[in-house]
C-alpha positions as CSV (number, residue, x, y, z in Angstrom):
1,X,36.5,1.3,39.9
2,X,36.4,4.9,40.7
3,X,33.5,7.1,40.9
4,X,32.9,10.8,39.8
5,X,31.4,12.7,43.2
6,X,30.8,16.4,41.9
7,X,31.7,17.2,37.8
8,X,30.4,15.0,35.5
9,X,32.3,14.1,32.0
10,X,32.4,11.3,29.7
11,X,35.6,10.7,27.4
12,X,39.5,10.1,28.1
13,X,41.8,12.2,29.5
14,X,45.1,10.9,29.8
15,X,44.9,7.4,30.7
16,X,41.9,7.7,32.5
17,X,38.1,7.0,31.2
18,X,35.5,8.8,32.3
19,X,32.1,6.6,31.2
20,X,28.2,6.0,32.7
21,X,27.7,3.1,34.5
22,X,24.4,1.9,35.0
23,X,23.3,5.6,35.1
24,X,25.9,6.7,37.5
25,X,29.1,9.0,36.5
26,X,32.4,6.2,36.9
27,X,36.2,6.5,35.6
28,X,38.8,4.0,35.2
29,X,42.5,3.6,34.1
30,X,43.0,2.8,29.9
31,X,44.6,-1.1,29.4
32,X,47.8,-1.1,27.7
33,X,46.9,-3.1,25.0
34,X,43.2,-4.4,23.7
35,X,42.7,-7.7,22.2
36,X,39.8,-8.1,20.5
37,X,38.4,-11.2,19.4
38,X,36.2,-11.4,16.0
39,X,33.0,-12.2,18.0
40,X,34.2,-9.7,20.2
41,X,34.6,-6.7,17.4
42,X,31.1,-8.1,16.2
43,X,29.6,-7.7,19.7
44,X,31.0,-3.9,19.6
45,X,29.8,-3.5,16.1
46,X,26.2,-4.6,16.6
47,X,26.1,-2.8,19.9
48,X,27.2,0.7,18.0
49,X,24.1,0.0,15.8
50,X,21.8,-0.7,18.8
51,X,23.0,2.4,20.5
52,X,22.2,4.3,17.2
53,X,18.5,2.7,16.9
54,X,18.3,3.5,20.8
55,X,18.9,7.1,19.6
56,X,16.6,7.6,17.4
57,X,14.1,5.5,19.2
58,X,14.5,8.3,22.5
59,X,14.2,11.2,19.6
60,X,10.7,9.6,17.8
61,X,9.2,8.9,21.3
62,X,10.5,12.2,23.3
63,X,6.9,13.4,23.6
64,X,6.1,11.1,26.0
65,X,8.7,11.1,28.4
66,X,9.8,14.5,28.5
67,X,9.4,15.5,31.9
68,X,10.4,11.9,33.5
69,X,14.3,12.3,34.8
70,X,15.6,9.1,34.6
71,X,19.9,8.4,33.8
72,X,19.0,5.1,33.2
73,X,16.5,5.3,30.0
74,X,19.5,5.8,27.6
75,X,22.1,2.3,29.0
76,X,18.4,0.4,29.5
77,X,16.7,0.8,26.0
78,X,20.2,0.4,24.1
79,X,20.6,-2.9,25.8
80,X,16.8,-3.9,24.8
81,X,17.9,-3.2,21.5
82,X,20.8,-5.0,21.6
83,X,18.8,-8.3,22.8
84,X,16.3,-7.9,19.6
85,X,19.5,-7.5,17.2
86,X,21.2,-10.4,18.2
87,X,19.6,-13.0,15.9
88,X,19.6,-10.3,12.9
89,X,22.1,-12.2,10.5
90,X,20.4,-15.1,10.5
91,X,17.0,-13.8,10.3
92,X,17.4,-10.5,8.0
93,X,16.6,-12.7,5.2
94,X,13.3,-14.1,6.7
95,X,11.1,-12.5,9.3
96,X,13.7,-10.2,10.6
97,X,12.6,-9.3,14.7
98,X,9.3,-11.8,14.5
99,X,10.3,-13.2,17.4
100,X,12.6,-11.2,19.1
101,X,11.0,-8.5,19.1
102,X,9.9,-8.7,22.6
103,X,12.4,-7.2,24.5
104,X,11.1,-3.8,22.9
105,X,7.6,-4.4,23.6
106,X,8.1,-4.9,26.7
107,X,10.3,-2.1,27.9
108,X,9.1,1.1,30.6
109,X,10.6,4.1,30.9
110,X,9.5,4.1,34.6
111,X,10.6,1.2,36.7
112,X,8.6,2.2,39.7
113,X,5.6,2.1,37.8
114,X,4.6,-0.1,34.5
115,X,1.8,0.8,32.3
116,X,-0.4,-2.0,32.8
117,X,-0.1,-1.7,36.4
118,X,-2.4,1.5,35.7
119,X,-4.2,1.0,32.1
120,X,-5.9,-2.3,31.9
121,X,-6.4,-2.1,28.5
122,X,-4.8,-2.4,25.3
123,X,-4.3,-0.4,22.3
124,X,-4.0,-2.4,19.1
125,X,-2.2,-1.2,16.0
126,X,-2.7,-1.9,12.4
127,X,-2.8,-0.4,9.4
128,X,-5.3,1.4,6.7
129,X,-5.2,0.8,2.8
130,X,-3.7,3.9,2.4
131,X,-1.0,2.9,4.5
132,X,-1.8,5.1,7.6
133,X,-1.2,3.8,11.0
134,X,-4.4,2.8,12.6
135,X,-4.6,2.8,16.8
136,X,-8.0,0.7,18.1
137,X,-8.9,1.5,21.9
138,X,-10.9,-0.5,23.3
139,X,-14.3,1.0,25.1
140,X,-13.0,2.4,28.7
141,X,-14.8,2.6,31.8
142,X,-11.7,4.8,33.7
143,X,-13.3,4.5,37.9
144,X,-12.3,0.2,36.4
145,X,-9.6,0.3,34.0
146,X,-7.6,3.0,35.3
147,X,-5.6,3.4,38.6
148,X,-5.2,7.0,39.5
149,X,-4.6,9.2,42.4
150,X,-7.0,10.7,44.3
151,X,-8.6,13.7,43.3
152,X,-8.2,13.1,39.5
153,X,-11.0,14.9,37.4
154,X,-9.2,13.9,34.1
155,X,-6.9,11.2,32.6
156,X,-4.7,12.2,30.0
157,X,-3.4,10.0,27.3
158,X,-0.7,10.5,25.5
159,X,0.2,8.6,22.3
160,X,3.2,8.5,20.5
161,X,4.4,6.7,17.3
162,X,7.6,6.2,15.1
163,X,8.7,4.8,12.2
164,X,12.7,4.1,11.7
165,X,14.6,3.1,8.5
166,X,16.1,-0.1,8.8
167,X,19.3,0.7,6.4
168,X,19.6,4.0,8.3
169,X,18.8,4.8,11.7
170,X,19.1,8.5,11.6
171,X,15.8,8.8,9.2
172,X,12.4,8.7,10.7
173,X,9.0,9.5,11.3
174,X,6.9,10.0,14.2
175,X,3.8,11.8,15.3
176,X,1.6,12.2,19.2
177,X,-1.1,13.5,20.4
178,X,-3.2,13.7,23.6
179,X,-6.4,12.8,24.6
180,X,-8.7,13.9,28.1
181,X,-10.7,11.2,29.8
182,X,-13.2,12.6,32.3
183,X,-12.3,10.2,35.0
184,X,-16.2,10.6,36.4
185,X,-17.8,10.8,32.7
186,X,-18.7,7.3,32.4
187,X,-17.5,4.5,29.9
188,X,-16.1,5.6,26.7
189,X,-16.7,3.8,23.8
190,X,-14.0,2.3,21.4
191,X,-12.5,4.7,18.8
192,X,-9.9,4.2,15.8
193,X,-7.7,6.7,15.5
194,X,-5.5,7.2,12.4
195,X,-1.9,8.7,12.6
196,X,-0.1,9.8,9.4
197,X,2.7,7.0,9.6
198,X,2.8,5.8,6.6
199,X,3.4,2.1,5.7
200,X,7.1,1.4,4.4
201,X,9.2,-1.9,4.0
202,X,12.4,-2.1,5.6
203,X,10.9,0.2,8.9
204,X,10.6,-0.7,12.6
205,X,7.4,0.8,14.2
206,X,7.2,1.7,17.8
207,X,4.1,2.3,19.6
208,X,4.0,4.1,23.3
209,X,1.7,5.4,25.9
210,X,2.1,6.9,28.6
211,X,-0.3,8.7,31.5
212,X,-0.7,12.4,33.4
213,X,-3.6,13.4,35.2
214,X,-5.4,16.8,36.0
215,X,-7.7,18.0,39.1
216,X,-8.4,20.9,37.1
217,X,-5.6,22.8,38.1
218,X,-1.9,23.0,37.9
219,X,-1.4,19.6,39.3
220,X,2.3,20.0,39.5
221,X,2.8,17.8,43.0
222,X,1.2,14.4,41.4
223,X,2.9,14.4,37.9
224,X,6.5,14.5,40.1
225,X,5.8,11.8,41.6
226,X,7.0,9.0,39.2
227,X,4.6,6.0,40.8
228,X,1.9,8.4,38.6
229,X,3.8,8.7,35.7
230,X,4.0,5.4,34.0
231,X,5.7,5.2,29.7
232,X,5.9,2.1,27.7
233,X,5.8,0.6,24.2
234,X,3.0,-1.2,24.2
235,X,3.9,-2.6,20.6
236,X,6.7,-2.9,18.4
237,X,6.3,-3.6,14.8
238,X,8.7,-4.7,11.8
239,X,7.2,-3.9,8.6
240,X,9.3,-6.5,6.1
241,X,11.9,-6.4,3.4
């Protein structure tokens, strides 16, 4: 296998195919002739939807990741996908994603630094009568629960939601916000906090957090430095048919 030194492009030219591999520019020679194999055009066919849902999840989430460079996100979170969509003929009449679910839940946008390696507590998701998204945080004393680097006056938050369609991946919903935790103002108590995200059948909700810190300046060396700059879902939901 070949690898692309200086310009970048994805595509064919020729008989030549220029593709990302594991988040690094590659090319190789077209085959002749392509058998495929009926599990083998269904593998392809549920791997097109997963890079679709992958997509969308990337858009609905953007706000939290926007200033973490990483080639990798787009190959890593389509093959999450790809895991939880495996089971989905034989469970899209049931509890589609109850259980498989997890690959989502689990996944971070930084590899050098996970979430939970710096927050110590959760954030729990449910939902309001009128079918609003509800986020619980738990009461936060930040000098226990938080790892940050030195000099940090305040911890910033950032929350980001999304709701996809099911049927169509291209259609969705999300919302984020921000919230400052004086990292010397003492324990903060739980709050609920409501997001417009309205309930709907047939929609897979993400949940994700992510950290950035302030001295009270333009702290512009820490937030480079991605051991400080952890993203995650911390929950992935599948509302029913």
């Amino acid at each position: 296998m070949a690898r692309q030194q200086t310009v970048y492009v994805t595509g064919k030219m020729a008989n030549l195919i220029f593709y990302n591999f594991r988040g690094r520019p590659a090319v190789r020679t077209m085959p002749k002739k392509v058998k495929q194999t009926r599990a083998t055009k269904d593998s392809a066919k549920l791997f097109g939807k997963a890079a679709r849902l992958s997509r969308v999840i990337r858009e609905g989430l953007y706000p939290l990741y926007s200033d973490l460079g990483d080639a990798s996100i787009m190959p890593r979170l389509t093959g999450a996908v790809f895991q939880c969509l495996k089971d989905e003929e034989a469970t899209i009449g049931a509890e589609v994603f109850k259980d498989n679910l997890f690959f989502l839940r689990s996944f971070q946008w930084n590899r050098e630094r996970e979430l939970t390696e710096i927050m110590k507590k959760a954030v729990r998701p449910s939902f309001d009568e009128a079918g609003n998204l509800v986020l619980s945080l738990a009461s936060l004393t930040p000098h226990k629960d938080l790892s940050v680097p030195a000099g940090t006056q305040t911890v910033i938050l950032k929350i980001g939601a999304c709701s996809i369609s099911w049927n169509d991946p291209d259609i969705y919903d999300h919302h984020s916000l921000e919230i400052n935790i004086p990292y010397n103002g003492g324990s903060r108590p739980a709050e609920e906090i409501v997001l417009p995200l309205k309930l709907k059948k047939n929609r897979l909700v993400l949940i994700g957090l992510a950290l950035r810190y302030s001295n009270g300046k333009q702290w512009r060396d820490i937030n480079d430095k991605k051991k400080w700059m952890p993203v995650g879902i911390v929950q992935a939901i599948w509302t029913g048919k």
